[in-house]
KOLBA-453849 format. One record per residue: residue number from 1; residue in three letters; y, x, z of N, C-alpha, C in turn. Coordinates in pm, 1 decimal, always signed. Atoms other than C-alpha are relative to their C-alpha. Example, Ala and Ser with C-alpha at 12.3 -4.5 7.8 and 13.67 -1.06 7.14 Angstrom:
2
+-----+------+----------+----------+----------+----------+----------+----------+----------+----------+----------+
: pos : code :       ny :       nx :       nz :      cay :      cax :      caz :       cy :       cx :       cz :
+-----+------+----------+----------+----------+----------+----------+----------+----------+----------+----------+
:   1 :  ALA :   -119.0 :    +89.0 :     +0.0 :   -450.0 :  +1230.0 :   +780.0 :   +120.0 :    +90.0 :     +0.0 :
:   2 :  SER :   -119.0 :    -82.0 :     -6.0 :   -106.0 :  +1367.0 :   +714.0 :   +109.0 :    -77.0 :    +73.0 :
+-----+------+----------+----------+----------+----------+----------+----------+----------+----------+----------+
***
This chain:
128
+-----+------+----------+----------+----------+----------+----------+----------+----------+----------+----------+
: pos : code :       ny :       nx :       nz :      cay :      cax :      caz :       cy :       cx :       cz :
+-----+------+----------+----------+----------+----------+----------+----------+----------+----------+----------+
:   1 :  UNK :    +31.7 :    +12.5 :   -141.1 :   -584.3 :  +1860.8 :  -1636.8 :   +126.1 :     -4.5 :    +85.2 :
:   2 :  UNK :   -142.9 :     -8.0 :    -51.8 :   -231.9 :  +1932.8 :  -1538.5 :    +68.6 :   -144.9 :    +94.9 :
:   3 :  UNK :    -60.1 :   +133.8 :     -9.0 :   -177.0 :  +1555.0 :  -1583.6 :    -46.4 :    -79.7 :   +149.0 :
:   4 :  UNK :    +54.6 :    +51.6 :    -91.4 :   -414.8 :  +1432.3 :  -1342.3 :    +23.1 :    +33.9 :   +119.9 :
:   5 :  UNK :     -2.9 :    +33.8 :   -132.2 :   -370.9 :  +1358.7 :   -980.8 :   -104.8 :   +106.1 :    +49.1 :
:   6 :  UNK :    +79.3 :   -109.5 :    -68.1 :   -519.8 :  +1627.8 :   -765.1 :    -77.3 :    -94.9 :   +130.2 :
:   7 :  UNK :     +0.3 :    +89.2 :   -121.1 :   -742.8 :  +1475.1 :   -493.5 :   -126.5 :   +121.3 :    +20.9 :
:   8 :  UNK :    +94.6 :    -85.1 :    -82.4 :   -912.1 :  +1698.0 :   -223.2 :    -74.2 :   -114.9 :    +79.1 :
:   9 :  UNK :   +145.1 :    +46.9 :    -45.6 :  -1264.8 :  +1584.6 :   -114.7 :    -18.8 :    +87.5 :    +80.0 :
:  10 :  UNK :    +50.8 :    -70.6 :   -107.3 :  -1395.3 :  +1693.4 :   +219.3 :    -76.4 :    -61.3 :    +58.4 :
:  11 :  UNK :   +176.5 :    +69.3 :    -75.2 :  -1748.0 :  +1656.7 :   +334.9 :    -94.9 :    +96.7 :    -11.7 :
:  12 :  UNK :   +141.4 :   -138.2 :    -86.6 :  -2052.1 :  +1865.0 :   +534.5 :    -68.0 :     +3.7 :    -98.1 :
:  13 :  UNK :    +87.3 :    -70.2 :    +73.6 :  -2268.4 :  +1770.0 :   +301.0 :    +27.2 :    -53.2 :   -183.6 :
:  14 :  UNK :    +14.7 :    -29.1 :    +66.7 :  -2315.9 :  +1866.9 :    -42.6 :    +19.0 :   -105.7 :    -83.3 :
:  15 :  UNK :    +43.4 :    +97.3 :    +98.6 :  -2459.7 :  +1597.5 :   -224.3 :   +122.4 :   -129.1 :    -29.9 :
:  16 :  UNK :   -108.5 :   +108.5 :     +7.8 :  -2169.6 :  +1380.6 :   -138.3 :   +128.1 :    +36.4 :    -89.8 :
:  17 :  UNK :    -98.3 :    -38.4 :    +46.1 :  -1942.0 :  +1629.4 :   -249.4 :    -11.0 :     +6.2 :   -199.4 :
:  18 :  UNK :    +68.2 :     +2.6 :   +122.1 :  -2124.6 :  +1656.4 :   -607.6 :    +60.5 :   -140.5 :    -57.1 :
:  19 :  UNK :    -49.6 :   +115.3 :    +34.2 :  -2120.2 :  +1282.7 :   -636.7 :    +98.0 :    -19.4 :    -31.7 :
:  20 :  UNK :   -104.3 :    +15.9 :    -32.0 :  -1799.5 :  +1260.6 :   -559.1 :    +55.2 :    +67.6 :   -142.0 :
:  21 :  UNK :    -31.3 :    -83.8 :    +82.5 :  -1690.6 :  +1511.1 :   -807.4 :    -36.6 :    -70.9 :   -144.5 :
:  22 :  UNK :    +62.3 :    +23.9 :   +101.5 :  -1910.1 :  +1398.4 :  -1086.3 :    +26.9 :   -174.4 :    -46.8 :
:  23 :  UNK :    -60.1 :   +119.8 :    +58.5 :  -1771.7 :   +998.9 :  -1062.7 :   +152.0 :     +4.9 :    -34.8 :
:  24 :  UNK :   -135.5 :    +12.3 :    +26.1 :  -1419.7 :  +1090.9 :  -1043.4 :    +50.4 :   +122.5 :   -110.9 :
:  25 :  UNK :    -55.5 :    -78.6 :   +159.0 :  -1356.7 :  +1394.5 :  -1299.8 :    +81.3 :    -21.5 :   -106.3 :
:  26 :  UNK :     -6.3 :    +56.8 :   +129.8 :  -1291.2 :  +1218.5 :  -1596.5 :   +202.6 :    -38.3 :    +41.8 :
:  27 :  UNK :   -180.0 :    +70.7 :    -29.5 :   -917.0 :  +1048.1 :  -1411.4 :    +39.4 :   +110.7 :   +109.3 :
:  28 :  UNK :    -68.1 :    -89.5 :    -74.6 :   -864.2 :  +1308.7 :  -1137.7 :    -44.3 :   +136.6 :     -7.6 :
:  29 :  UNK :    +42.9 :    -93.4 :    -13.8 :   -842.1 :  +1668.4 :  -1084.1 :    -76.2 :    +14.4 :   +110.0 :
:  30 :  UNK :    +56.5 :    +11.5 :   -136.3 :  -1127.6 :  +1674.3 :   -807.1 :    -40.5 :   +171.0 :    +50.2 :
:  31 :  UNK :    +25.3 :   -102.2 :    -68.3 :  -1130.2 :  +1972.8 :   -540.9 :    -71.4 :     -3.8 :   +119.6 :
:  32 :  UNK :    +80.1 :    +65.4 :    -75.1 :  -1398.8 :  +1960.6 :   -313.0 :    -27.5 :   +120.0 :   +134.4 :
:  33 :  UNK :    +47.9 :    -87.6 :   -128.5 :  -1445.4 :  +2111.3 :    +37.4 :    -79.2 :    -22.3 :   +106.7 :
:  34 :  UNK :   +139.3 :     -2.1 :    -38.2 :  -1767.4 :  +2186.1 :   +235.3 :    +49.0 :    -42.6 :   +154.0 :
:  35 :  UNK :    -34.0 :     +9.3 :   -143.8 :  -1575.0 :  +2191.8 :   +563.1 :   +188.5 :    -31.4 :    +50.1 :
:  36 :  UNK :   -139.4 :    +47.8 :    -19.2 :  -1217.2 :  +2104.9 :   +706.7 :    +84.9 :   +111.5 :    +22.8 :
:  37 :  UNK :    -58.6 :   -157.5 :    +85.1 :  -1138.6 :  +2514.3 :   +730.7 :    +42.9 :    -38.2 :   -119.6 :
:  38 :  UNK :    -10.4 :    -42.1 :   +111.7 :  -1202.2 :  +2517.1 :   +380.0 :   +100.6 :    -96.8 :    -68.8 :
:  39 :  UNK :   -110.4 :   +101.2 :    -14.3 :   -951.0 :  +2186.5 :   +349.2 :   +106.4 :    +88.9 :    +37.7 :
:  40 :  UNK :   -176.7 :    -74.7 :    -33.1 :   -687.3 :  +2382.0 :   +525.5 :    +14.0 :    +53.2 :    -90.1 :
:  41 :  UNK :    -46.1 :   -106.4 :    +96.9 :   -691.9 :  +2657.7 :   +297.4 :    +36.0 :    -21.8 :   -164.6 :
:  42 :  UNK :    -48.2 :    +50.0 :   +154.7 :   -708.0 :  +2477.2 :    -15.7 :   +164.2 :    -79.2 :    +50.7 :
:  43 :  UNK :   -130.4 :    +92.4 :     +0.9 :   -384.7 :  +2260.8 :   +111.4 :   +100.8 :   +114.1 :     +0.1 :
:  44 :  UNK :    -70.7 :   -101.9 :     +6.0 :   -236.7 :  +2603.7 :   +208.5 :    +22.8 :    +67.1 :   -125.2 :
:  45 :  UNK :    -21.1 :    -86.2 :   +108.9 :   -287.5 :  +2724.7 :   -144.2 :    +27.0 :    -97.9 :   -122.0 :
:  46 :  UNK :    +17.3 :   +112.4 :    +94.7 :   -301.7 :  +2392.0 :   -387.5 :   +103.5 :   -135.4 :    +57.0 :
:  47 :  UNK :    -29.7 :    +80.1 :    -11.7 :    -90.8 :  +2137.6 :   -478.2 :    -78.1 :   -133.9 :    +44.5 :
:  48 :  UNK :    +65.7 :   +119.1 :     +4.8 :   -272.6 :  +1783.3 :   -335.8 :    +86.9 :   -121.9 :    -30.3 :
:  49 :  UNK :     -3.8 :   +154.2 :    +12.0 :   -216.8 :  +1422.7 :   -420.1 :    -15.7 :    -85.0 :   +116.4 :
:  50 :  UNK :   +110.9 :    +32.7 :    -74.4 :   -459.2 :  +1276.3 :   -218.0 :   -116.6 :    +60.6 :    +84.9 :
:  51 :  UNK :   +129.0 :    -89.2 :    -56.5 :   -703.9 :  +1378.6 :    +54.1 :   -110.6 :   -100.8 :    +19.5 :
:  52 :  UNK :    +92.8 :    +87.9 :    -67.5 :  -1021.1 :  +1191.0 :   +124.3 :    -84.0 :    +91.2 :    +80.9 :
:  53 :  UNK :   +123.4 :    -91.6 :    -62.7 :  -1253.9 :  +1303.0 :   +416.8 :    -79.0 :    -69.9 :    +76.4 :
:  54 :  UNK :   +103.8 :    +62.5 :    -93.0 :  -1556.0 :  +1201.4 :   +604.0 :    +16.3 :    +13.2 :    +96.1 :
:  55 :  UNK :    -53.8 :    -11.8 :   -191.7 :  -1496.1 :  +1125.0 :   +951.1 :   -133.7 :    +51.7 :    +63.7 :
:  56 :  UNK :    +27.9 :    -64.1 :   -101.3 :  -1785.4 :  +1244.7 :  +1119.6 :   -105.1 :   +132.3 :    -91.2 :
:  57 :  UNK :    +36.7 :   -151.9 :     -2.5 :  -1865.7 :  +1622.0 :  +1049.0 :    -39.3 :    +72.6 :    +94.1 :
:  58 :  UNK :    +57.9 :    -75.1 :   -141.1 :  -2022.5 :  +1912.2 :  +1256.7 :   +112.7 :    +38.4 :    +63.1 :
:  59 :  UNK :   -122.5 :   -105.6 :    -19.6 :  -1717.6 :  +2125.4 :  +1329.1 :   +106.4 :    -94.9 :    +66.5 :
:  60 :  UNK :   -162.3 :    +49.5 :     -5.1 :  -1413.8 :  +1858.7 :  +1347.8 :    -45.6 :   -197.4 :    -80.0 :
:  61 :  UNK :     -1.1 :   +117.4 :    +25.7 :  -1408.0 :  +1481.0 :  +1298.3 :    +83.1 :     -9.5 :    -92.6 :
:  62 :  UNK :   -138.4 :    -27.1 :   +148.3 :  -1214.0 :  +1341.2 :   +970.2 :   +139.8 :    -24.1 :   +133.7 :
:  63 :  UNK :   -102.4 :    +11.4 :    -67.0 :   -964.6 :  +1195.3 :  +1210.6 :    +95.7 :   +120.6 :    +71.8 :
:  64 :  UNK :    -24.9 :   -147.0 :    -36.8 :   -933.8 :  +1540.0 :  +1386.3 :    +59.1 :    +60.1 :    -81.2 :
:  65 :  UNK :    -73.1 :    -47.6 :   +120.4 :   -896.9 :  +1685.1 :  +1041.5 :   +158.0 :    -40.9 :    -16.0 :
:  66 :  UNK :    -96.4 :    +85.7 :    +35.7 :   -621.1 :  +1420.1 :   +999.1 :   +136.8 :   +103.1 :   +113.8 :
:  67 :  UNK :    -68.5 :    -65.2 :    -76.2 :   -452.2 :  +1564.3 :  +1267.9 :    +52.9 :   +127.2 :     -4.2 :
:  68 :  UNK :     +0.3 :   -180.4 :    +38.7 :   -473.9 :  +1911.2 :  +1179.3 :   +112.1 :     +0.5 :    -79.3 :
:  69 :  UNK :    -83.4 :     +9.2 :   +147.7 :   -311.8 :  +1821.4 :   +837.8 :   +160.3 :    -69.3 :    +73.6 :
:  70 :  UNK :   -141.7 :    +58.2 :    -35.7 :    -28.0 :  +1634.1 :  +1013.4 :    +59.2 :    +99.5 :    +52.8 :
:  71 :  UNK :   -110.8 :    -98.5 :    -87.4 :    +73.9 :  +1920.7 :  +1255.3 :    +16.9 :   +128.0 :    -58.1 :
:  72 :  UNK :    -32.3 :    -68.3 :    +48.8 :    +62.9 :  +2158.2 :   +996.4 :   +102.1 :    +13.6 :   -134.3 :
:  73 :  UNK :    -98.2 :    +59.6 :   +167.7 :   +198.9 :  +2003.9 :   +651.2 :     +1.4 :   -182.3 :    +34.0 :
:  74 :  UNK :    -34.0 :   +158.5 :    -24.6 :   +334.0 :  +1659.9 :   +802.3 :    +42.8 :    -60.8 :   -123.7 :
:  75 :  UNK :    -32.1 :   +120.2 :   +169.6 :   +457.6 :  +1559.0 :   +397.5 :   -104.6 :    +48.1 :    -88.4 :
:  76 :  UNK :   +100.5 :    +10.9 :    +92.9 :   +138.1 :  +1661.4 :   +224.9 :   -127.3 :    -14.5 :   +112.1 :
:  77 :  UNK :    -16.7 :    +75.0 :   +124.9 :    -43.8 :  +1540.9 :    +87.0 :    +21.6 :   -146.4 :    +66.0 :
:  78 :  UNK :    -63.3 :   +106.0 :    +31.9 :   +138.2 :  +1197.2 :    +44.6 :    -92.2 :   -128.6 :   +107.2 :
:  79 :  UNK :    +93.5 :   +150.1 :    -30.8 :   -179.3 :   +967.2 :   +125.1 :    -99.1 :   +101.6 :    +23.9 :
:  80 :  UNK :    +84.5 :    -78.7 :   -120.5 :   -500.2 :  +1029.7 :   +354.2 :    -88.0 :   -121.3 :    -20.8 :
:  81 :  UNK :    +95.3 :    +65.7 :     -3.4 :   -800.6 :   +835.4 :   +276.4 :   -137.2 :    +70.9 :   +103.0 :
:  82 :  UNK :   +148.8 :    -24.7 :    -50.4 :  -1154.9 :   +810.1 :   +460.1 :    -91.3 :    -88.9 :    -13.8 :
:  83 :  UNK :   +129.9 :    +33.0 :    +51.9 :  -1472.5 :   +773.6 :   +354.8 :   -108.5 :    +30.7 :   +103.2 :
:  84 :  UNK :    +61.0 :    -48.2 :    -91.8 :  -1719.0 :   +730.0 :   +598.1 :   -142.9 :   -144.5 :    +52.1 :
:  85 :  UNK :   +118.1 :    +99.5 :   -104.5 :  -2035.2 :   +538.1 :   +761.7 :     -2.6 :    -28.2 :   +119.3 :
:  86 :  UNK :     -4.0 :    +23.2 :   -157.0 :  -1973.8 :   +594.7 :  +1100.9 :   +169.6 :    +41.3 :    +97.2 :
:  87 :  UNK :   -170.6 :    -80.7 :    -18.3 :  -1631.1 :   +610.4 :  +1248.0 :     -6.8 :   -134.4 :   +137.8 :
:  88 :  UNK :    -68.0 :   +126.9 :   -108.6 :  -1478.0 :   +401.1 :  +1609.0 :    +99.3 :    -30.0 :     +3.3 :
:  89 :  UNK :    -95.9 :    +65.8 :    +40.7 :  -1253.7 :   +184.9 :  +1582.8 :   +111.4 :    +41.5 :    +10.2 :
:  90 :  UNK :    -91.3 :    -55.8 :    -58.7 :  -1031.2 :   +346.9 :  +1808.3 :     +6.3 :    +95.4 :    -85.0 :
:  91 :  UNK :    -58.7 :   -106.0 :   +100.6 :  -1032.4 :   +667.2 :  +1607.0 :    +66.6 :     -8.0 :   -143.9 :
:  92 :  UNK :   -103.3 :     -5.0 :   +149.7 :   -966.3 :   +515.0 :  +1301.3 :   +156.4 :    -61.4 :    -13.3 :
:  93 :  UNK :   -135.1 :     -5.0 :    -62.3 :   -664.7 :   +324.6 :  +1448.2 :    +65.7 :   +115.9 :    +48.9 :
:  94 :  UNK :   -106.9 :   -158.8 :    -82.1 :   -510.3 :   +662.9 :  +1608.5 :    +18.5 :    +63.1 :   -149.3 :
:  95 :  UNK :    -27.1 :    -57.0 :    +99.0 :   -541.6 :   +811.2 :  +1249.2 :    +98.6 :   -113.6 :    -89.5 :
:  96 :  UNK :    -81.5 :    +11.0 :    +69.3 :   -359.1 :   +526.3 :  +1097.6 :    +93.9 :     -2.1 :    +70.7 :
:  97 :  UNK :   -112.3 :    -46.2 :    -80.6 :   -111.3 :   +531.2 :  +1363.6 :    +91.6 :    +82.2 :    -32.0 :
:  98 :  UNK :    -87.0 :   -125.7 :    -31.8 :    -62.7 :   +850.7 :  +1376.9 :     -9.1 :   +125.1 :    -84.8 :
:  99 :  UNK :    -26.4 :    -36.0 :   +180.3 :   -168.9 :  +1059.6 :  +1050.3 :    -33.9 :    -52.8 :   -124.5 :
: 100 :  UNK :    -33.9 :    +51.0 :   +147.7 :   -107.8 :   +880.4 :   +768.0 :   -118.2 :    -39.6 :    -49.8 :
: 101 :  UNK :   +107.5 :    +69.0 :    +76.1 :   -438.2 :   +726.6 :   +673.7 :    +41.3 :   -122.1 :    -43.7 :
: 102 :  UNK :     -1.6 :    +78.6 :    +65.6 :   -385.0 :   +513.9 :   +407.6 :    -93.3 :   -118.8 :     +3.8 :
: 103 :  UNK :   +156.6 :    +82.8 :    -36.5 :   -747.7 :   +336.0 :   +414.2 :   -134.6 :    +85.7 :    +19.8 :
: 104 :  UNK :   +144.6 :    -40.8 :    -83.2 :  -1069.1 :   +361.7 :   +564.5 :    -75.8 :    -37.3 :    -96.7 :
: 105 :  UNK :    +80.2 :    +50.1 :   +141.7 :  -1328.2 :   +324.1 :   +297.4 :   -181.3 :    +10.6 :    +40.2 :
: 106 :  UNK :   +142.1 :    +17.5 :    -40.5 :  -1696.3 :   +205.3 :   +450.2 :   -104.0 :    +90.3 :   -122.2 :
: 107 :  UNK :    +90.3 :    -37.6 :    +97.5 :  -1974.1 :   +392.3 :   +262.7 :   -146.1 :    -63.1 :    +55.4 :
: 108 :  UNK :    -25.9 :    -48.6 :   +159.1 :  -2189.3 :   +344.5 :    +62.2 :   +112.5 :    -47.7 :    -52.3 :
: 109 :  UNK :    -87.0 :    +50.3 :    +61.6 :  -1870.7 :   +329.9 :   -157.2 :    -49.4 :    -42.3 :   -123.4 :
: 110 :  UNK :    -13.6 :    +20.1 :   +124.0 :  -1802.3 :   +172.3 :   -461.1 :   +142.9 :    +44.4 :   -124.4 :
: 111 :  UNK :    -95.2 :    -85.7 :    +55.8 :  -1675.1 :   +406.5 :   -735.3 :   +170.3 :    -98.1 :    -46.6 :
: 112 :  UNK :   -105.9 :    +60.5 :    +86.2 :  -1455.0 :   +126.6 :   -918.4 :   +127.8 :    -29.3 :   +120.4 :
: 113 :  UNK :    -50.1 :    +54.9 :   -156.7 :  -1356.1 :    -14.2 :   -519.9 :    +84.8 :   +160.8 :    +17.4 :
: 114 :  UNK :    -74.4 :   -151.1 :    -23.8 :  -1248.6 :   +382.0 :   -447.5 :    +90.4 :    +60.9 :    -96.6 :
: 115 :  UNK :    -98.1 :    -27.4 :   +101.1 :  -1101.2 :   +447.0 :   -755.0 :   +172.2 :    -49.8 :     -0.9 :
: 116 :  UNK :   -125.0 :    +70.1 :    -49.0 :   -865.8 :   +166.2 :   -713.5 :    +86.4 :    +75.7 :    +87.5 :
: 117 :  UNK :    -64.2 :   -108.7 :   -116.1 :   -809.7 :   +290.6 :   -406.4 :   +129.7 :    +92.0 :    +13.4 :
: 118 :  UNK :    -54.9 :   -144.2 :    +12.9 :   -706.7 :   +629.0 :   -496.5 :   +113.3 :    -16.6 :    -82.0 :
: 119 :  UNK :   -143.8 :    +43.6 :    +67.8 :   -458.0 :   +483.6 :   -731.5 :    +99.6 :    -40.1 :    +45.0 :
: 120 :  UNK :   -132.2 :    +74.0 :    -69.6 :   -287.4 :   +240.5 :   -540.0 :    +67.5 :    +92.8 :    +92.0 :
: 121 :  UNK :    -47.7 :    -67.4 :    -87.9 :   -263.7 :   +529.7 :   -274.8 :   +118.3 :   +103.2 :   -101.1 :
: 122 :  UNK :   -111.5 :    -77.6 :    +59.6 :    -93.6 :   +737.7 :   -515.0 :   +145.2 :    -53.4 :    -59.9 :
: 123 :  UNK :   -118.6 :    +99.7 :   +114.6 :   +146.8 :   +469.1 :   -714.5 :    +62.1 :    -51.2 :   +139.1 :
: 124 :  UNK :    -34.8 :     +5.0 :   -124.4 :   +236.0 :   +375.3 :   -326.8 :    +92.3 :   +101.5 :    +40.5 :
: 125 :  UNK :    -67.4 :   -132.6 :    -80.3 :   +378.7 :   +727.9 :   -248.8 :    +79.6 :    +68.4 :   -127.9 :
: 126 :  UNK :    -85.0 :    -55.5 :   +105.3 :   +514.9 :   +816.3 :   -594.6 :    +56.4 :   -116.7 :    -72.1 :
: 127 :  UNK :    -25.6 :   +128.8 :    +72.2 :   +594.3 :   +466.5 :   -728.4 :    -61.7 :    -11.7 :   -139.7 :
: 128 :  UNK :    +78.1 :    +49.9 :   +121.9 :   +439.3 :   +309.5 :  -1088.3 :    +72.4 :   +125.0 :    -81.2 :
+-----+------+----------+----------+----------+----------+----------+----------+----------+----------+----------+
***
């Protein structure tokens, strides 16, 4: 497990986070958080890779999140994905702007489409 790429998952609900967990396993170490608190604290305590988060939550928007993560640990993690159904345009521009979102990733996703993804974001920020 060592080997694998750490990638924190953040999303309200559950079922996404499961999913999530249960397609990617196998190639990444997946760490999954219920809320964007529980995001901070894992970044505060865990090495990440990769973050992916759903932009619209109860508490804090992903973009918001995004923000959070920039003004606290501006060099982790590396790359900043989002996964999401509903997001404005404007917000998702200000996040790549201005924290590090790599790509925006429409859902429903596609695992093989996200996978990629999650690769190129990493081989991008650490090289091949």
């Amino acid at each position: 497990m060592e080997n694998k790429p750490s990638i924190l998952y953040v999303d309200d609900e559950e079922i996404n986070l499961r999913l999530f967990k249960l397609t990617f396993r196998r190639d990444f170490n997946i760490i999954t958080a219920a809320s964007a608190e529980e995001g901070m604290h894992i970044l505060e305590t865990q090495k990440i890779d990769v973050v992916v988060t759903d932009q619209r939550m109860p508490e804090i928007t992903g973009v918001e999140f995004l923000k959070k993560i920039n003004d606290k640990f501006p060099d982790i993690p590396p790359n900043r994905l989002m996964v999401s159904g509903y997001a404005h345009d404007d917000d998702i521009e200000e996040a790549f702007q201005n924290y590090r979102l790599y790509k925006f990733v429409q859902k429903p996703w596609n695992a093989e489409n996200l996978k990629k993804i999650i690769i190129e974001s990493i081989h991008d920020n650490y090289g091949k």
